[in-house]
Backbone as XML, in Angstrom:
<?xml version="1.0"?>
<chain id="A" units="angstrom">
  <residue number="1" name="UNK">
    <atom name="N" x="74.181" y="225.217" z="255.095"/>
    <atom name="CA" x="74.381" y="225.243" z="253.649"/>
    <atom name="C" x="73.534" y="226.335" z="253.007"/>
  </residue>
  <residue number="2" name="UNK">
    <atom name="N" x="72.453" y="226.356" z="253.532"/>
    <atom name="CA" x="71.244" y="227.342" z="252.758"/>
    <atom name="C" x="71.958" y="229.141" z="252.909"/>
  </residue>
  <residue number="3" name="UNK">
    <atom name="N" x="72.499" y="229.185" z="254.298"/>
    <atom name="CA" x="73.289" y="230.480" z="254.694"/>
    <atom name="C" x="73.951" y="230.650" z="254.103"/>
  </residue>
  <residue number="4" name="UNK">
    <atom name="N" x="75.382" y="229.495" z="253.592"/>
    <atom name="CA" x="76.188" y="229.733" z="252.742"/>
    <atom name="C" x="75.565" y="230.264" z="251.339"/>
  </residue>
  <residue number="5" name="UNK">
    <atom name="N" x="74.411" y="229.804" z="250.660"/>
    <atom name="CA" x="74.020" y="229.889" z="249.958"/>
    <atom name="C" x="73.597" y="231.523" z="249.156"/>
  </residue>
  <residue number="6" name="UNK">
    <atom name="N" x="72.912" y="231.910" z="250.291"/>
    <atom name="CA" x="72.484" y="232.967" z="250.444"/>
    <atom name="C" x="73.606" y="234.131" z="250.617"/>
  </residue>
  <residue number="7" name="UNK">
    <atom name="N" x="74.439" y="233.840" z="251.245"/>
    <atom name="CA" x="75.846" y="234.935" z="251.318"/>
    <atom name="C" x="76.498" y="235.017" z="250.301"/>
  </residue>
  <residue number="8" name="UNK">
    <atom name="N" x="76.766" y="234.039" z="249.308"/>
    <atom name="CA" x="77.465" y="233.569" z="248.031"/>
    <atom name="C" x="76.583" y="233.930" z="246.911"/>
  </residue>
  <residue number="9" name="UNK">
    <atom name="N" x="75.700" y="234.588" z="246.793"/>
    <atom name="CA" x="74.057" y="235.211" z="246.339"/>
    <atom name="C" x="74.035" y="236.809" z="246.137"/>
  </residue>
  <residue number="10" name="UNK">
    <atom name="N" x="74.022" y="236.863" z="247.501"/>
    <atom name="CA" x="73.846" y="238.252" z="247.667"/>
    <atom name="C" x="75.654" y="238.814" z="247.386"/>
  </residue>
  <residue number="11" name="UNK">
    <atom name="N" x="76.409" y="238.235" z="247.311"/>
    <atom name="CA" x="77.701" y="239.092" z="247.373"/>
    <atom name="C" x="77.903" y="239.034" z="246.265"/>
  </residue>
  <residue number="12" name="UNK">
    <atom name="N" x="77.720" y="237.923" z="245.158"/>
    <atom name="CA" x="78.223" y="237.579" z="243.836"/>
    <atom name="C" x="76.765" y="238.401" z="242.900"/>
  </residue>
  <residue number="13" name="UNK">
    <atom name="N" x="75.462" y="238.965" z="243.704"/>
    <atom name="CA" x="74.939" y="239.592" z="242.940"/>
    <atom name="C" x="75.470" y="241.118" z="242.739"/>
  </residue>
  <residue number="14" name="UNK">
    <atom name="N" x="75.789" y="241.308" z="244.148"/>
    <atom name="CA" x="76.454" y="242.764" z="243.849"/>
    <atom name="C" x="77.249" y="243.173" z="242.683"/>
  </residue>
  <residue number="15" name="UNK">
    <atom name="N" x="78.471" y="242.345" z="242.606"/>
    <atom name="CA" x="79.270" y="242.576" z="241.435"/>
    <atom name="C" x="79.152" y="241.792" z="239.838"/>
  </residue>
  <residue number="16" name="UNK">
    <atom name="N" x="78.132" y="240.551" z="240.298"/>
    <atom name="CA" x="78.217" y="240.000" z="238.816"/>
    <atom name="C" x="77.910" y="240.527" z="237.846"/>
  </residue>
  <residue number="17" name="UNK">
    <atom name="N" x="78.707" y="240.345" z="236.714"/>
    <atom name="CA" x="79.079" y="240.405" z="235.505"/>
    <atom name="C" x="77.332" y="240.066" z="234.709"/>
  </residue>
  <residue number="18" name="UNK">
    <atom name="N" x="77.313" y="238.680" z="234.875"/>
    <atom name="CA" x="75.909" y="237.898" z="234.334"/>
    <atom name="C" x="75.860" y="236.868" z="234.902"/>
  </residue>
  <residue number="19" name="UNK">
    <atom name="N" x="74.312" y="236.817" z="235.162"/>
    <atom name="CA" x="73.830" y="235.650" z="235.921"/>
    <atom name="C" x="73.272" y="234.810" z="234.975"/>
  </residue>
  <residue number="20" name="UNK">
    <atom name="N" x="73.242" y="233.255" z="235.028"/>
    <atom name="CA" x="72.252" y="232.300" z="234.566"/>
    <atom name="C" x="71.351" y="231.630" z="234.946"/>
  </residue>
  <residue number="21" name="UNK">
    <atom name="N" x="70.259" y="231.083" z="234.533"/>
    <atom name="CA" x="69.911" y="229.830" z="235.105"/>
    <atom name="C" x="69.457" y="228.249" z="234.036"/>
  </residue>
  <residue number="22" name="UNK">
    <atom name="N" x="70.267" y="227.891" z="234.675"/>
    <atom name="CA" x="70.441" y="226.553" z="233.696"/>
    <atom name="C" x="69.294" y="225.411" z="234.386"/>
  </residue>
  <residue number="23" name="UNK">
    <atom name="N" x="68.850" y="224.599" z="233.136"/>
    <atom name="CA" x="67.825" y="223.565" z="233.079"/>
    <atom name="C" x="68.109" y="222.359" z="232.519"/>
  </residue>
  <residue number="24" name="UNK">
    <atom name="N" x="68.138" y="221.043" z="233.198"/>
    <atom name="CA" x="68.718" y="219.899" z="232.392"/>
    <atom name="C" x="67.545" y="219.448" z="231.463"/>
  </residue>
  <residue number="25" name="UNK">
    <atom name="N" x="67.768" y="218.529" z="229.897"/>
    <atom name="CA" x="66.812" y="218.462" z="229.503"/>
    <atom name="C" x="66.315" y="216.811" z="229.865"/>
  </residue>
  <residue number="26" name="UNK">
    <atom name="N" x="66.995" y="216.069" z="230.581"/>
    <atom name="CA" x="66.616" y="214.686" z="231.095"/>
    <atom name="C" x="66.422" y="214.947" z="232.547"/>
  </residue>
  <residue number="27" name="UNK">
    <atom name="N" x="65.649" y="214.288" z="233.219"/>
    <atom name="CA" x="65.600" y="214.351" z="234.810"/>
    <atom name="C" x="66.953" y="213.277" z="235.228"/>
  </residue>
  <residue number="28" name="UNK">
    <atom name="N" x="67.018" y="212.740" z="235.138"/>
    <atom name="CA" x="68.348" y="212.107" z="235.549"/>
    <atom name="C" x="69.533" y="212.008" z="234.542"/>
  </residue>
  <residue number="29" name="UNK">
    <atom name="N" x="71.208" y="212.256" z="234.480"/>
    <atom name="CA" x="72.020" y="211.882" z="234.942"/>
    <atom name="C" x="72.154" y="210.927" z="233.940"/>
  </residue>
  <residue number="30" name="UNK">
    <atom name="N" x="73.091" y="210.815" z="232.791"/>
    <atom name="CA" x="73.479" y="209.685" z="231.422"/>
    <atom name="C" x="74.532" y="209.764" z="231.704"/>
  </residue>
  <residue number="31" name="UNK">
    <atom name="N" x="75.221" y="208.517" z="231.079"/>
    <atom name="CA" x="76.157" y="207.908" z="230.587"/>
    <atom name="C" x="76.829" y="209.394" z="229.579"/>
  </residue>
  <residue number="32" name="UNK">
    <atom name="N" x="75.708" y="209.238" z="228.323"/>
    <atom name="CA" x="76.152" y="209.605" z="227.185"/>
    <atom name="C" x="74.943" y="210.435" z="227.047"/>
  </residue>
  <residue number="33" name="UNK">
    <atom name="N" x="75.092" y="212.061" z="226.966"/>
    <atom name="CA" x="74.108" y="212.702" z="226.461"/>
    <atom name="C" x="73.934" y="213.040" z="224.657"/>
  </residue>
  <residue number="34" name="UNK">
    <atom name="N" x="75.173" y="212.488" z="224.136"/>
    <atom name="CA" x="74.835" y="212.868" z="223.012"/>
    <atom name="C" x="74.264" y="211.547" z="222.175"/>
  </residue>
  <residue number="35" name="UNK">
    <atom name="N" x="73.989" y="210.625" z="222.824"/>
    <atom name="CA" x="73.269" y="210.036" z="222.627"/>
    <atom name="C" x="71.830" y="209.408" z="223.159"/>
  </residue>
  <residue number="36" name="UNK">
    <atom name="N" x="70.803" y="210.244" z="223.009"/>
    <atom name="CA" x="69.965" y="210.270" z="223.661"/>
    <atom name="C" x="69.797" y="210.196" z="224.868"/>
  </residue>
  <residue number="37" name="UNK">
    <atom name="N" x="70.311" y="210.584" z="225.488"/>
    <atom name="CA" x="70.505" y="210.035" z="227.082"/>
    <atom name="C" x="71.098" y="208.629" z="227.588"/>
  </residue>
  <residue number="38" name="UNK">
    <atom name="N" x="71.914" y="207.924" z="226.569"/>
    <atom name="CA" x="71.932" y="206.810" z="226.673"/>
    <atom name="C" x="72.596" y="205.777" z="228.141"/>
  </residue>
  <residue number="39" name="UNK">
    <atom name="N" x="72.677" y="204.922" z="228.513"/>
    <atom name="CA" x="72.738" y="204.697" z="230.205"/>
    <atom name="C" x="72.302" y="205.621" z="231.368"/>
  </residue>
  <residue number="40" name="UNK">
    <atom name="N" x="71.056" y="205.651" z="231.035"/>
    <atom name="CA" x="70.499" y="206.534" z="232.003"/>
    <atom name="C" x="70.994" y="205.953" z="233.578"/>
  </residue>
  <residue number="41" name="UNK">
    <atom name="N" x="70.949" y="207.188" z="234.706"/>
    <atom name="CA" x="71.092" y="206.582" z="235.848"/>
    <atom name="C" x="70.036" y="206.975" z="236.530"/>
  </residue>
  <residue number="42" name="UNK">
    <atom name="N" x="70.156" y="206.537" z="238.027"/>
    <atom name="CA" x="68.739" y="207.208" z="239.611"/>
    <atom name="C" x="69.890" y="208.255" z="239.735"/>
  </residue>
  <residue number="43" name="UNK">
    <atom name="N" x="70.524" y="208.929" z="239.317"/>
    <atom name="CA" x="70.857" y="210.222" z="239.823"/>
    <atom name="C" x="69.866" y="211.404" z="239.364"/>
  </residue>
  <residue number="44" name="UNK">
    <atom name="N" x="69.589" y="211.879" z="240.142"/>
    <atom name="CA" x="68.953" y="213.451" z="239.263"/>
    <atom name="C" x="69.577" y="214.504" z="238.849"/>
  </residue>
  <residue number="45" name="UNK">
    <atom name="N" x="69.529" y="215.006" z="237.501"/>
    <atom name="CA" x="69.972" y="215.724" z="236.879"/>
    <atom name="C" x="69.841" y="217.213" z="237.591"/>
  </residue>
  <residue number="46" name="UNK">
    <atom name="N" x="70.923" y="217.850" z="238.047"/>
    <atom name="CA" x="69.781" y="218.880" z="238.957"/>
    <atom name="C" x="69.834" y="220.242" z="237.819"/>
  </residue>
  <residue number="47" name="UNK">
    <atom name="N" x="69.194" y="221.394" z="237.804"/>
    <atom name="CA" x="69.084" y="222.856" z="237.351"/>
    <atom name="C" x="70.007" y="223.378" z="238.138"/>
  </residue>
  <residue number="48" name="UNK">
    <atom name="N" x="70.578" y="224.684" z="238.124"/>
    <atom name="CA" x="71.715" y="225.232" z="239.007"/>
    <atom name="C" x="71.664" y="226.607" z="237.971"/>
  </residue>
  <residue number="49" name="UNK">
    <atom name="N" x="72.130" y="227.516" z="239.340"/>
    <atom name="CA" x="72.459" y="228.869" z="238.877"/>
    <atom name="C" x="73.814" y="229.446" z="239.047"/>
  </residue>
  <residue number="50" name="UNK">
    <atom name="N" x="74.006" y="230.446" z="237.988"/>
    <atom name="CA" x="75.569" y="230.535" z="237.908"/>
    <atom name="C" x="75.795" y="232.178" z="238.047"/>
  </residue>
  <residue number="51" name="UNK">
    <atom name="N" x="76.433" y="232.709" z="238.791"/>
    <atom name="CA" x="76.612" y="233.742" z="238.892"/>
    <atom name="C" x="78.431" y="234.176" z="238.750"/>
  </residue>
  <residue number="52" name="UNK">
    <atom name="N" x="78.512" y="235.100" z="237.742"/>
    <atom name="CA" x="79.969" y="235.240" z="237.535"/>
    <atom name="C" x="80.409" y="237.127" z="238.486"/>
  </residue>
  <residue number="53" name="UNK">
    <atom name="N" x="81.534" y="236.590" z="238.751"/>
    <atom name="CA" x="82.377" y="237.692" z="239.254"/>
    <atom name="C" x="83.671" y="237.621" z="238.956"/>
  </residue>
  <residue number="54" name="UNK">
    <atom name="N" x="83.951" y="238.408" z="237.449"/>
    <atom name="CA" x="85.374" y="238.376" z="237.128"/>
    <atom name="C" x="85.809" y="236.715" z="236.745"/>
  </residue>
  <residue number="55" name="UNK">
    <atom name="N" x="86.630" y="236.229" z="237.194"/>
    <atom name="CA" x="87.450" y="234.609" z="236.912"/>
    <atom name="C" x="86.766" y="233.865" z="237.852"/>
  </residue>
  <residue number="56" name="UNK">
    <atom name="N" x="86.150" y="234.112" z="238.747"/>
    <atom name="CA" x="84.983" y="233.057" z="239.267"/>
    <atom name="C" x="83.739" y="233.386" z="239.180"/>
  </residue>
  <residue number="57" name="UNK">
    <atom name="N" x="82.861" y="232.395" z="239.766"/>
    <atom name="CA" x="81.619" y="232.021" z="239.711"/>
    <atom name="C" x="81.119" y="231.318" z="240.928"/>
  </residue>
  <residue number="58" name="UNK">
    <atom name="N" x="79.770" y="231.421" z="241.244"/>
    <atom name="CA" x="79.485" y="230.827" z="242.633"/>
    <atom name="C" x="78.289" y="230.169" z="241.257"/>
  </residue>
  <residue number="59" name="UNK">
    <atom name="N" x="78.172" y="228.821" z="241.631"/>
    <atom name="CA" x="77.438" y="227.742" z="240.858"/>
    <atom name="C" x="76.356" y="227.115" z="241.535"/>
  </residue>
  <residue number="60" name="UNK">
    <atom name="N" x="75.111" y="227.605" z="242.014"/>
    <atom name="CA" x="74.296" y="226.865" z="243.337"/>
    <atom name="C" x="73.373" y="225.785" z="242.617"/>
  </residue>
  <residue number="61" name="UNK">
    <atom name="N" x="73.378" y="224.970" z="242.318"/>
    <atom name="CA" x="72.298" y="223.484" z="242.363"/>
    <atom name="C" x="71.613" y="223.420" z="243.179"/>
  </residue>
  <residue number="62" name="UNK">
    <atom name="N" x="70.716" y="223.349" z="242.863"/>
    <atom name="CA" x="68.643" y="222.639" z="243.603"/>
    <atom name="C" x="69.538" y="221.124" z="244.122"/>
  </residue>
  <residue number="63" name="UNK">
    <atom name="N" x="69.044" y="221.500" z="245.035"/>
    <atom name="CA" x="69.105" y="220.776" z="246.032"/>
    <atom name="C" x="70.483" y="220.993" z="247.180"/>
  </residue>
  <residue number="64" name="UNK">
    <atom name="N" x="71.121" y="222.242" z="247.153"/>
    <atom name="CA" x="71.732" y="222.885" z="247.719"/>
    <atom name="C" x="72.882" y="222.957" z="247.672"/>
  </residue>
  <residue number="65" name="UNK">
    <atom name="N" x="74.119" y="221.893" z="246.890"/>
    <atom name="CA" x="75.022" y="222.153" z="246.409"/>
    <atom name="C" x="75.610" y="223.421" z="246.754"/>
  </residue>
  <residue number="66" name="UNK">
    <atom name="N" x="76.504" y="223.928" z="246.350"/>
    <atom name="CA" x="77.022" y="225.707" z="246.080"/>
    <atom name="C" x="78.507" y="224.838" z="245.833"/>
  </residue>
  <residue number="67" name="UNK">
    <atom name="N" x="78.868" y="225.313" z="244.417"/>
    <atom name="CA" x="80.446" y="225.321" z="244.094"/>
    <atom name="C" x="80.839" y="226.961" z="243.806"/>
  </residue>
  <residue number="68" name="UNK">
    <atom name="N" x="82.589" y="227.329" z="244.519"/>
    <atom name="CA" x="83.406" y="228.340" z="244.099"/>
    <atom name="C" x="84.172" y="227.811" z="243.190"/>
  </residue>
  <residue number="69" name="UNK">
    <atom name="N" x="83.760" y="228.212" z="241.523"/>
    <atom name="CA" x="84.192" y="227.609" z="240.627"/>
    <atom name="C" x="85.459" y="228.771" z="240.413"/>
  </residue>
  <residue number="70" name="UNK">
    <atom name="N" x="86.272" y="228.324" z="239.280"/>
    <atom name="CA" x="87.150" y="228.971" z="238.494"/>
    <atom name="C" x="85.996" y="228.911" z="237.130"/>
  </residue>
  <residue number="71" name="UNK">
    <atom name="N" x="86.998" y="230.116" z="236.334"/>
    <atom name="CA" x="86.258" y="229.972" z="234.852"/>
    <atom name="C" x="87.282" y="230.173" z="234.586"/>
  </residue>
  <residue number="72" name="UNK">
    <atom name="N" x="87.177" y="229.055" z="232.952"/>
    <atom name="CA" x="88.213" y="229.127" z="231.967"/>
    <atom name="C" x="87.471" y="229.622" z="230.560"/>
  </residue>
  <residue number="73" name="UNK">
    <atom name="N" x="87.715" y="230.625" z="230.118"/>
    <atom name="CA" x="87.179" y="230.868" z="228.957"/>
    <atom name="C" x="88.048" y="230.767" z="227.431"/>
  </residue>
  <residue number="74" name="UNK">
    <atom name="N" x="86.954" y="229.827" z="226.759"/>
    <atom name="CA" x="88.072" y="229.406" z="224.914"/>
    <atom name="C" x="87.037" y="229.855" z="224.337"/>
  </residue>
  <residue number="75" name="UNK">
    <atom name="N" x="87.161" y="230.048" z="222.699"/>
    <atom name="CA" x="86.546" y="229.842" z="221.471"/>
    <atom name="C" x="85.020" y="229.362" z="221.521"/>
  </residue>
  <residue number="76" name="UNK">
    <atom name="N" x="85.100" y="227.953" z="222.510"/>
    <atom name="CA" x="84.500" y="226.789" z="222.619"/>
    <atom name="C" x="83.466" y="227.088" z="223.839"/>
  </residue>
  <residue number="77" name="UNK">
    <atom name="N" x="83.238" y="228.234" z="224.116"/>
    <atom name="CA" x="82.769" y="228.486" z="225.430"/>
    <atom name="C" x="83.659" y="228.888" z="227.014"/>
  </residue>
  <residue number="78" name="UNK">
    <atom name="N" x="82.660" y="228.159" z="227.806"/>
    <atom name="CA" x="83.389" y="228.539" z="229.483"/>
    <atom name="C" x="82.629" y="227.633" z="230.273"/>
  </residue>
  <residue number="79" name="UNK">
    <atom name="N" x="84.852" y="227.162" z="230.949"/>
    <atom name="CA" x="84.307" y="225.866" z="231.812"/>
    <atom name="C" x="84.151" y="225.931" z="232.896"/>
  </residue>
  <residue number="80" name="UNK">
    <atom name="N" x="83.723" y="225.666" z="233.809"/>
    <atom name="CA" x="83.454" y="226.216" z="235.569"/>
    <atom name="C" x="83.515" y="225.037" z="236.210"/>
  </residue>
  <residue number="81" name="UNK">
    <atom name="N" x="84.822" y="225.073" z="236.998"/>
    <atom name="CA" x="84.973" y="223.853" z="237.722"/>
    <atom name="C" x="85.456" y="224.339" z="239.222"/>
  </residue>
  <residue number="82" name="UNK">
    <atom name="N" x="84.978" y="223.230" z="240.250"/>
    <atom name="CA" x="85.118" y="223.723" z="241.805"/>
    <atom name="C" x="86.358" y="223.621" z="241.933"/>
  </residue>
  <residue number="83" name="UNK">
    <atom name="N" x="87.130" y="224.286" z="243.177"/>
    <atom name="CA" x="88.101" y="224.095" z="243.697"/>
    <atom name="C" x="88.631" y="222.682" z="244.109"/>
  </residue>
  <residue number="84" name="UNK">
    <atom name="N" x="87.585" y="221.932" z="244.431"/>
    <atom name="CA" x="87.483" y="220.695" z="245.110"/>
    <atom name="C" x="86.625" y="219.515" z="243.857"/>
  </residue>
  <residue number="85" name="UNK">
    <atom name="N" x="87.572" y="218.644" z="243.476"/>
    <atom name="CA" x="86.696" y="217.605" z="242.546"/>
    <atom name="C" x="87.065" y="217.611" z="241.324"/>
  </residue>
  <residue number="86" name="UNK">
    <atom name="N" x="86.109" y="216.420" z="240.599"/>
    <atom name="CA" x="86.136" y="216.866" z="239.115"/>
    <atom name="C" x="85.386" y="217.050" z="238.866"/>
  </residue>
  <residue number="87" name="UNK">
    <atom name="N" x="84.216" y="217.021" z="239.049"/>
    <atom name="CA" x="83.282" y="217.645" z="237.917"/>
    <atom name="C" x="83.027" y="218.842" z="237.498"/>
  </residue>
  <residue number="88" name="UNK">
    <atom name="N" x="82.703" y="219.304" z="236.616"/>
    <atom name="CA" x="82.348" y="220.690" z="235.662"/>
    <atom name="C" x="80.992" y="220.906" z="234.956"/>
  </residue>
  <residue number="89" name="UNK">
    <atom name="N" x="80.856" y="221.928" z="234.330"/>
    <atom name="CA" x="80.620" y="222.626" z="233.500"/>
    <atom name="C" x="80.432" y="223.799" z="232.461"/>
  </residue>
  <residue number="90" name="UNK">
    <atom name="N" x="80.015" y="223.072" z="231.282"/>
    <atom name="CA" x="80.959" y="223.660" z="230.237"/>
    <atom name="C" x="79.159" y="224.299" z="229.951"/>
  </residue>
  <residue number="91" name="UNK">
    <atom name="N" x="79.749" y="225.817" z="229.439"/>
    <atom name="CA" x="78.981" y="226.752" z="228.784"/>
    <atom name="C" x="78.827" y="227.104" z="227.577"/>
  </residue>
  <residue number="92" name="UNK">
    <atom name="N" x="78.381" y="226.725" z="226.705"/>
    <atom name="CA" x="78.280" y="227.031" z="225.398"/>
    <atom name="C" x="77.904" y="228.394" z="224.849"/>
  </residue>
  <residue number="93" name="UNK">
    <atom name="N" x="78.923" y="229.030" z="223.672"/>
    <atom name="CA" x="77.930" y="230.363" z="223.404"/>
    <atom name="C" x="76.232" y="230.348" z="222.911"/>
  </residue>
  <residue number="94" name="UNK">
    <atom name="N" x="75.930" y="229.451" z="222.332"/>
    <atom name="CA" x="74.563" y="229.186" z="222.184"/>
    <atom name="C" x="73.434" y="229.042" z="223.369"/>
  </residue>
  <residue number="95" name="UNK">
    <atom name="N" x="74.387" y="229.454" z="224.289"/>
    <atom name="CA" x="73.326" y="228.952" z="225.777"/>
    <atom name="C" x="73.098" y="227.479" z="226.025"/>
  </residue>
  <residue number="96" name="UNK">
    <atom name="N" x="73.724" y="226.153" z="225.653"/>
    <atom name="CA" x="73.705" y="225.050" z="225.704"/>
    <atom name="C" x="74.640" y="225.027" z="227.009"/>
  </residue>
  <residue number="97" name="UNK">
    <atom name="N" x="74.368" y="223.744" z="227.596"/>
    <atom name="CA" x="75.589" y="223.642" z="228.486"/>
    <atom name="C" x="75.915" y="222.086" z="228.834"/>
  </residue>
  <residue number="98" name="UNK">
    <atom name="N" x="76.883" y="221.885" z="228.970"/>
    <atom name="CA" x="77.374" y="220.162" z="229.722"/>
    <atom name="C" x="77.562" y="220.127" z="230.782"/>
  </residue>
  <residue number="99" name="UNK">
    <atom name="N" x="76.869" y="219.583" z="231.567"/>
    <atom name="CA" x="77.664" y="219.079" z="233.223"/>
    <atom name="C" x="78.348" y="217.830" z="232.976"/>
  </residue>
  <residue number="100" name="UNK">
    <atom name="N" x="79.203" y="217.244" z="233.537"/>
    <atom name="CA" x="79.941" y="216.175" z="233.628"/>
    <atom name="C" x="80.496" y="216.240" z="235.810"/>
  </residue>
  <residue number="101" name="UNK">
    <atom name="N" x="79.644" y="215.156" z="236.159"/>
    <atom name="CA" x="79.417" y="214.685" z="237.548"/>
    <atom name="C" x="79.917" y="212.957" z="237.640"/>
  </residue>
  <residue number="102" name="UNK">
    <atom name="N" x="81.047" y="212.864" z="238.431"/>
    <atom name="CA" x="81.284" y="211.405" z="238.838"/>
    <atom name="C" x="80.544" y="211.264" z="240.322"/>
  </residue>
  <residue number="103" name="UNK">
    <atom name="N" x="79.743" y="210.092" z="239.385"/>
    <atom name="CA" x="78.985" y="209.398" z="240.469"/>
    <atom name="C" x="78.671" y="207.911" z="240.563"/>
  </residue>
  <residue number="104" name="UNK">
    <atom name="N" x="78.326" y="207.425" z="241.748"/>
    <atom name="CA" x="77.780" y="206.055" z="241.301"/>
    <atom name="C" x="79.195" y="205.101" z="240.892"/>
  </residue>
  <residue number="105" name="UNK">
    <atom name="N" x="80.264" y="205.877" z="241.052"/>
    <atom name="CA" x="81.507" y="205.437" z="240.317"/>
    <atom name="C" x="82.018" y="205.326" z="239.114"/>
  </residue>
  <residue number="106" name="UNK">
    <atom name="N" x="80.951" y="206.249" z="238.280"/>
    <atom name="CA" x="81.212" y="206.220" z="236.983"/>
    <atom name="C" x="80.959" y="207.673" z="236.777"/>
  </residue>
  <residue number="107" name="UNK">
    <atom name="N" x="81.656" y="208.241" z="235.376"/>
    <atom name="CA" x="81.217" y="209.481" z="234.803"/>
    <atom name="C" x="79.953" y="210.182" z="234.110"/>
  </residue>
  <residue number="108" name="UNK">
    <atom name="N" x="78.811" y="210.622" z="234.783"/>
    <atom name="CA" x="77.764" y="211.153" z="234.237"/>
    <atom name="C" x="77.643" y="212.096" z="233.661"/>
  </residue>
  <residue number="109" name="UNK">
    <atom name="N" x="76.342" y="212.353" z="233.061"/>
    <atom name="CA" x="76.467" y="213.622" z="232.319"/>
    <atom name="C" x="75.027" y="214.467" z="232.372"/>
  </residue>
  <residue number="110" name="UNK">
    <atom name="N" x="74.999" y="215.574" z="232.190"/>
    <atom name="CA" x="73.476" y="215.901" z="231.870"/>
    <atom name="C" x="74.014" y="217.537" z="230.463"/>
  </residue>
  <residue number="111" name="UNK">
    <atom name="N" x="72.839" y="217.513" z="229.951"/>
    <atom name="CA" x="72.799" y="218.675" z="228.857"/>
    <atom name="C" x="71.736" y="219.453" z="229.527"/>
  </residue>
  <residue number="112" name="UNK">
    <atom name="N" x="71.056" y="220.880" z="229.099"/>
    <atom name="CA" x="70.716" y="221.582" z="229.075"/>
    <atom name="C" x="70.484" y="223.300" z="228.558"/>
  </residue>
  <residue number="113" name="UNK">
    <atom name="N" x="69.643" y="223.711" z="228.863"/>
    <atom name="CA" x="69.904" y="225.409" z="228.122"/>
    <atom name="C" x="69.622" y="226.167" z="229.710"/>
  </residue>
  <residue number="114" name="UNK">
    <atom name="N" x="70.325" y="226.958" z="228.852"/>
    <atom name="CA" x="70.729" y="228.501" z="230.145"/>
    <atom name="C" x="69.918" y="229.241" z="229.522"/>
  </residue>
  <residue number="115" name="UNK">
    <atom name="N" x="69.471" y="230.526" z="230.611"/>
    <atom name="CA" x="68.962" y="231.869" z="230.301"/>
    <atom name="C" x="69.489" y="232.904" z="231.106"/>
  </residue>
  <residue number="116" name="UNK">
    <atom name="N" x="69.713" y="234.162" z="230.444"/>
    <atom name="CA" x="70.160" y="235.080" z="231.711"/>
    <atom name="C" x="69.214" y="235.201" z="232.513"/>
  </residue>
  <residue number="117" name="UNK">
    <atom name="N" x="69.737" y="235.235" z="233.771"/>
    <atom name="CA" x="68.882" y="235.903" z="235.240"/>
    <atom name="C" x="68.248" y="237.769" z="235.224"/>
  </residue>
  <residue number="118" name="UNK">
    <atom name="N" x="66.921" y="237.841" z="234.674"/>
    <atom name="CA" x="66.596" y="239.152" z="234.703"/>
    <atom name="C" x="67.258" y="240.426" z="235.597"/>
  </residue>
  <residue number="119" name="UNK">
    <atom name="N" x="67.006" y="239.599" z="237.047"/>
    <atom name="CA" x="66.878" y="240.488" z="238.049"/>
    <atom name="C" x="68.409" y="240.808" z="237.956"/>
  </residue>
  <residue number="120" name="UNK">
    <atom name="N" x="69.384" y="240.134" z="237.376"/>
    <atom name="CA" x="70.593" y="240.864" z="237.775"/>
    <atom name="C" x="71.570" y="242.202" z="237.154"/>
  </residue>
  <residue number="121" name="UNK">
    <atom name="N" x="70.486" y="242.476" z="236.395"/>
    <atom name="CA" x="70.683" y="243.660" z="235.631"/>
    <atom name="C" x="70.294" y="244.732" z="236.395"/>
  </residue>
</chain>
């Protein structure tokens, strides 16, 4: 996984567009983030970096994850979802962002803010 990681890194740095790195602002994983975190879960909320190339994105999460997302871009931001699954996330122009993760058998959520990735300039 870490190899994959690293190949999906170095290839998506070559050409990306802009890199991020996103930070959740709860350590675990809600029900409902727009309400205070409300039904918190034991999932952990993880941080993840997003690197775009054109209509995709390679999406890597702490703790080793790596999604080949699509991007859909509206008004409303840009959504990045894997080939495989449902879950997403949504990018806000303000640098805000939503994950939405089914887990546990139910639909979670986490919020956070993005920053661009220096080095990829």
């Amino acid at each position: 996984m870490r190899l994959a990681l690293a190949l999906l890194l170095m290839a998506g740095a070559a050409a990306a567009e802009e890199g991020l790195r996103c930070a959740p602002d709860h350590p675990v994983l809600c029900e409902n983030v727009h309400v205070s975190c409300a039904g918190r879960s034991r999932v952990p909320a993880p941080g993840f970096t997003v690197l775009f190339s054109g209509q995709r994105a390679a999406v890597a999460f702490a703790g080793g994850e790596v999604w080949d997302a699509g991007v859909s871009r509206s008004h409303s931001g840009v959504v990045l979802r894997p080939e495989a699954g449902r879950d997403w996330v949504r990018l806000a122009p303000d640098g805000r962002f939503s994950l939405r993760r089914y887990r546990e058998g139910r639909a979670l959520m986490a919020a956070g803010a993005c920053r661009k990735v220096g080095w990829l300039r």
